[in-house]
C-alpha positions as CSV (number, residue, x, y, z in Angstrom):
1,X,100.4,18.2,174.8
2,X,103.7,19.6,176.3
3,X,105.7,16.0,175.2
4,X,104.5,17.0,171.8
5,X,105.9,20.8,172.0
6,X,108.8,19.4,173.3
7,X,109.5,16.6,171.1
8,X,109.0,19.6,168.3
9,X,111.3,21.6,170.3
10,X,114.0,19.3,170.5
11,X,113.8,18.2,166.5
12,X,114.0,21.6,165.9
13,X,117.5,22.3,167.9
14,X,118.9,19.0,166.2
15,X,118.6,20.6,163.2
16,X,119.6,23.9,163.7
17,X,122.6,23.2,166.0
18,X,125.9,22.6,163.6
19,X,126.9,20.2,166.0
20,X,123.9,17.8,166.3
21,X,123.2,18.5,162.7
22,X,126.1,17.3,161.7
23,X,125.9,13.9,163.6
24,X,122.6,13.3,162.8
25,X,122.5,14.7,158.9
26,X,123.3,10.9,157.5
27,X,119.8,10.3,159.1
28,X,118.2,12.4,156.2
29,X,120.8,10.9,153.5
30,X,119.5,7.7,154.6
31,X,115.8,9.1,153.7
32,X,117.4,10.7,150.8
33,X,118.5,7.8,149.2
34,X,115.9,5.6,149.8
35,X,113.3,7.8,148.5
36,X,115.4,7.8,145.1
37,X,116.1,3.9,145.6
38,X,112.0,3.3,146.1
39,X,110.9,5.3,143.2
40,X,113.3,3.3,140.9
41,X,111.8,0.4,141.5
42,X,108.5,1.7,141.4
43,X,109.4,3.0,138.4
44,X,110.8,-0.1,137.3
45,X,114.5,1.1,137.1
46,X,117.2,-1.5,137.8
47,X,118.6,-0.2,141.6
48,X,122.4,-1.4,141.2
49,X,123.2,-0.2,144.4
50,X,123.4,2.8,147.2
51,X,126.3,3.7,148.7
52,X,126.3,6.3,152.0
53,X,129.5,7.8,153.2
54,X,130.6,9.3,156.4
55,X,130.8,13.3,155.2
56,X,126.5,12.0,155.3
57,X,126.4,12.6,151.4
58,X,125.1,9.5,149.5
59,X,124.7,8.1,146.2
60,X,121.9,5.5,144.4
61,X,122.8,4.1,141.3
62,X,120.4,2.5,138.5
63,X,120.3,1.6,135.3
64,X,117.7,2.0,132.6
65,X,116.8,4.5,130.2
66,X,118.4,7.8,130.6
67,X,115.5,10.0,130.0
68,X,111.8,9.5,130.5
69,X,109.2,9.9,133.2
70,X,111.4,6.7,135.0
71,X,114.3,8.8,135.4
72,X,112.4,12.1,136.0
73,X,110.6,10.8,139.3
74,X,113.6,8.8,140.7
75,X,115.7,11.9,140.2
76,X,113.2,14.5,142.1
77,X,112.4,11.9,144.8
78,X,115.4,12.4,147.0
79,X,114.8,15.7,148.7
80,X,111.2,15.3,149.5
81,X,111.4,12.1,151.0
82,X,112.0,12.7,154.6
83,X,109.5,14.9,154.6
84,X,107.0,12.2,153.2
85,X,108.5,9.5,155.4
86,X,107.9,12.1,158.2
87,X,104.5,12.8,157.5
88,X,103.5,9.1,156.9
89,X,105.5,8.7,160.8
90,X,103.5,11.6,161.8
91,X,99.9,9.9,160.7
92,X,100.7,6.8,162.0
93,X,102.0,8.2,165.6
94,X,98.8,10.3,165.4
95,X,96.7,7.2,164.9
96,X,98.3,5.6,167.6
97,X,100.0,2.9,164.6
98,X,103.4,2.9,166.9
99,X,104.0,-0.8,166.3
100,X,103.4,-0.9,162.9
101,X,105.4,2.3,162.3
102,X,108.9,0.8,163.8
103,X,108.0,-2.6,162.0
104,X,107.8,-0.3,158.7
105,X,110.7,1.4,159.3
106,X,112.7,-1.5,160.0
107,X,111.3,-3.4,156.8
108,X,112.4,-0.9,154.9
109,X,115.9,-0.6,156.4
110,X,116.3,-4.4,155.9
111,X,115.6,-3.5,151.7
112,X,117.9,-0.9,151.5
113,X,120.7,-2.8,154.0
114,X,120.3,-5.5,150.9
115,X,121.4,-2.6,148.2
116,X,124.7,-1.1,150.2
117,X,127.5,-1.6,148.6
118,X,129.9,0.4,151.2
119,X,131.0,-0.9,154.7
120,X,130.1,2.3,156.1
121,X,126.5,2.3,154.6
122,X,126.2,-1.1,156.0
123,X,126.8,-0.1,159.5
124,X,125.3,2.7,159.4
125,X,122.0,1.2,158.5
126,X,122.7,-1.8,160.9
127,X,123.1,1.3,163.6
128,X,119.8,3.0,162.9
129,X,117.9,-0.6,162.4
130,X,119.1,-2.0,165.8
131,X,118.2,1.6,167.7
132,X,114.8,1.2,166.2
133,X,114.3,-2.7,167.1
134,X,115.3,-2.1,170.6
135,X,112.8,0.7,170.9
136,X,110.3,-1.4,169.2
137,X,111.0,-4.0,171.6
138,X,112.1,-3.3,175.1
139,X,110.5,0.0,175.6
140,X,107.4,0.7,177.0
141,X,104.5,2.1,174.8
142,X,105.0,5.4,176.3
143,X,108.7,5.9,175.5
144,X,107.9,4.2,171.8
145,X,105.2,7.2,171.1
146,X,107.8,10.0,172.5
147,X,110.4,8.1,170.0
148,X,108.0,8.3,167.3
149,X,107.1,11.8,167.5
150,X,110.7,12.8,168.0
151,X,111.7,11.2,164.4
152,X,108.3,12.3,162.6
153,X,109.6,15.7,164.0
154,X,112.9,15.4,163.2
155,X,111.7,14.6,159.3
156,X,109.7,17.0,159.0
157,X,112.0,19.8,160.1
158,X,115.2,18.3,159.1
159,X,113.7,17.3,155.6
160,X,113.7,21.3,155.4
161,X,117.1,22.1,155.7
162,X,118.7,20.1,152.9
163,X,116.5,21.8,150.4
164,X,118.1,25.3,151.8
165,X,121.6,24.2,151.2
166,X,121.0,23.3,148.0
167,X,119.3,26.5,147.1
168,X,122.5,28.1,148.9
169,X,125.4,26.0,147.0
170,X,123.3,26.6,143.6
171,X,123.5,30.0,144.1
172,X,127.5,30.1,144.3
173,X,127.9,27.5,141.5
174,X,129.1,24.7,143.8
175,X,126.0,22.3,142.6
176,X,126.2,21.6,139.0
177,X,124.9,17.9,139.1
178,X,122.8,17.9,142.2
179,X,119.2,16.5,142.0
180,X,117.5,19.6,140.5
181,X,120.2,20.3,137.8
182,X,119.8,16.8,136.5
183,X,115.7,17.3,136.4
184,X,116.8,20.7,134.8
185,X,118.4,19.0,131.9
186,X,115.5,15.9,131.7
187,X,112.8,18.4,131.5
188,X,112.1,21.9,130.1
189,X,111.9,23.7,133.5
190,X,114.9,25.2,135.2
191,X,116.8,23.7,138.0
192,X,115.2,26.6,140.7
193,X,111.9,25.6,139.5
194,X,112.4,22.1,141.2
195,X,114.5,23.3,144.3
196,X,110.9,25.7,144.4
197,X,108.8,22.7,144.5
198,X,111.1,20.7,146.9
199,X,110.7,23.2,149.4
200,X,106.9,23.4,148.3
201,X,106.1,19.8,148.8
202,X,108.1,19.7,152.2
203,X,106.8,22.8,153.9
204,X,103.4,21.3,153.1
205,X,104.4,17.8,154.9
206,X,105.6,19.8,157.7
207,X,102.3,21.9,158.2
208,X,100.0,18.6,157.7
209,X,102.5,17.0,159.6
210,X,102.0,19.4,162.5
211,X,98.1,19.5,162.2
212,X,98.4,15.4,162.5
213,X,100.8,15.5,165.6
214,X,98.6,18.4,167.5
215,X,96.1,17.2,170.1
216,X,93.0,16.6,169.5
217,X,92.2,18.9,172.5
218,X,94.3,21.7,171.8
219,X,92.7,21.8,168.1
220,X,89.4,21.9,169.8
221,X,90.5,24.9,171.9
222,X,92.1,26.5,169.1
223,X,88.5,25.9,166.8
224,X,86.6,27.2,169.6
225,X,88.5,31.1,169.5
């Protein structure tokens, strides 16, 4: 139970420390962009290529109609993604699925490392995918579930955060073609409405996500009062 608490704990401080937020940021770009780069193909968008850059903003490019349900869902992907890819981490550590998480992961860095079309995206992706194989391979099952829950945390926290700076920069003008502006002007609803359900969707991964990584145990306990 306390590794649990204190992988929370230490997700949390990552993200709420400038310092470490600001190392570890491109982490959720990376989430970011590959939620927007998924749901285009899902959506059956041509992906021309992602790009992630060192100040940890990003960019995905595709090419298909400019309107439509298509371009709606690969637009409002991007911000809720970590905190899916968290909670999907988060069941899967919960179900004891830690092999097959870090096989996921790196699967689905090997996809994206195919779409980078920057030097920096590629290393930065090569980074991340060799941390993750060397966990998946050398460490011992133990050390793999701590690593686990420390990134499901990390998600679901740090998928938060994002959505809060936008809200912010809206506010003062200084986001007039960020992810919800664009749905604004694909769909009738206003860009807050969409910045509302981005923090909606994410605060709801983060509770489920929570429920999934709490013992067993201590839910019993908790039941019991």
């Amino acid at each position: 139970m306390w590794i649990t608490a204190l992988a929370a704990f230490i997700a949390l401080g990552v993200v709420l420390y400038p310092t470490s937020w600001a190392i570890s940021r491109g982490l959720i770009t990376v989430a970011h962009e590959g939620g927007h780069a998924l749901v285009a193909l899902l959506t059956r968008r041509k992906l021309q290529g992602i790009r992630l850059h060192s100040d940890t903003s990003g960019v995905t490019l595709t090419r298909g109609r400019p309107t439509g349900p298509g371009m709606i869902f690969t637009a409002a992907a991007g911000y809720v993604a970590p905190s899916l890819l968290g909670l999907g981490a988060a069941w899967l550590t919960a179900a004891g699925y830690i092999t097959i998480l870090l096989w996921t992961v790196l699967v689905l860095l090997a996809g994206m490392l195919l779409m980078i079309r920057n030097v920096f995206g590629v290393v930065a992706l090569v980074s991340i995918g060799g941390a993750v194989f060397a966990l998946s391979w050398f460490a011992p099952p133990d050390i793999q579930s701590v690593g686990a829950q420390l990134a499901a945390w990390f998600l679901l926290i740090g998928g938060i955060r994002p959505i809060m700076e936008l809200r912010r920069k809206r506010r003062r003008g200084r986001a007039p073609d960020s992810d919800a502006d664009q749905l604004a002007r694909l769909t009738p609803f206003p860009g807050g409405f969409f910045v509302f359900l981005f923090l909606l969707i994410s605060t709801a991964a983060l509770l489920t996500g929570t429920y999934l990584l709490t013992p067993t145990d201590l839910l019993d306990s908790l039941k019991g009062l």
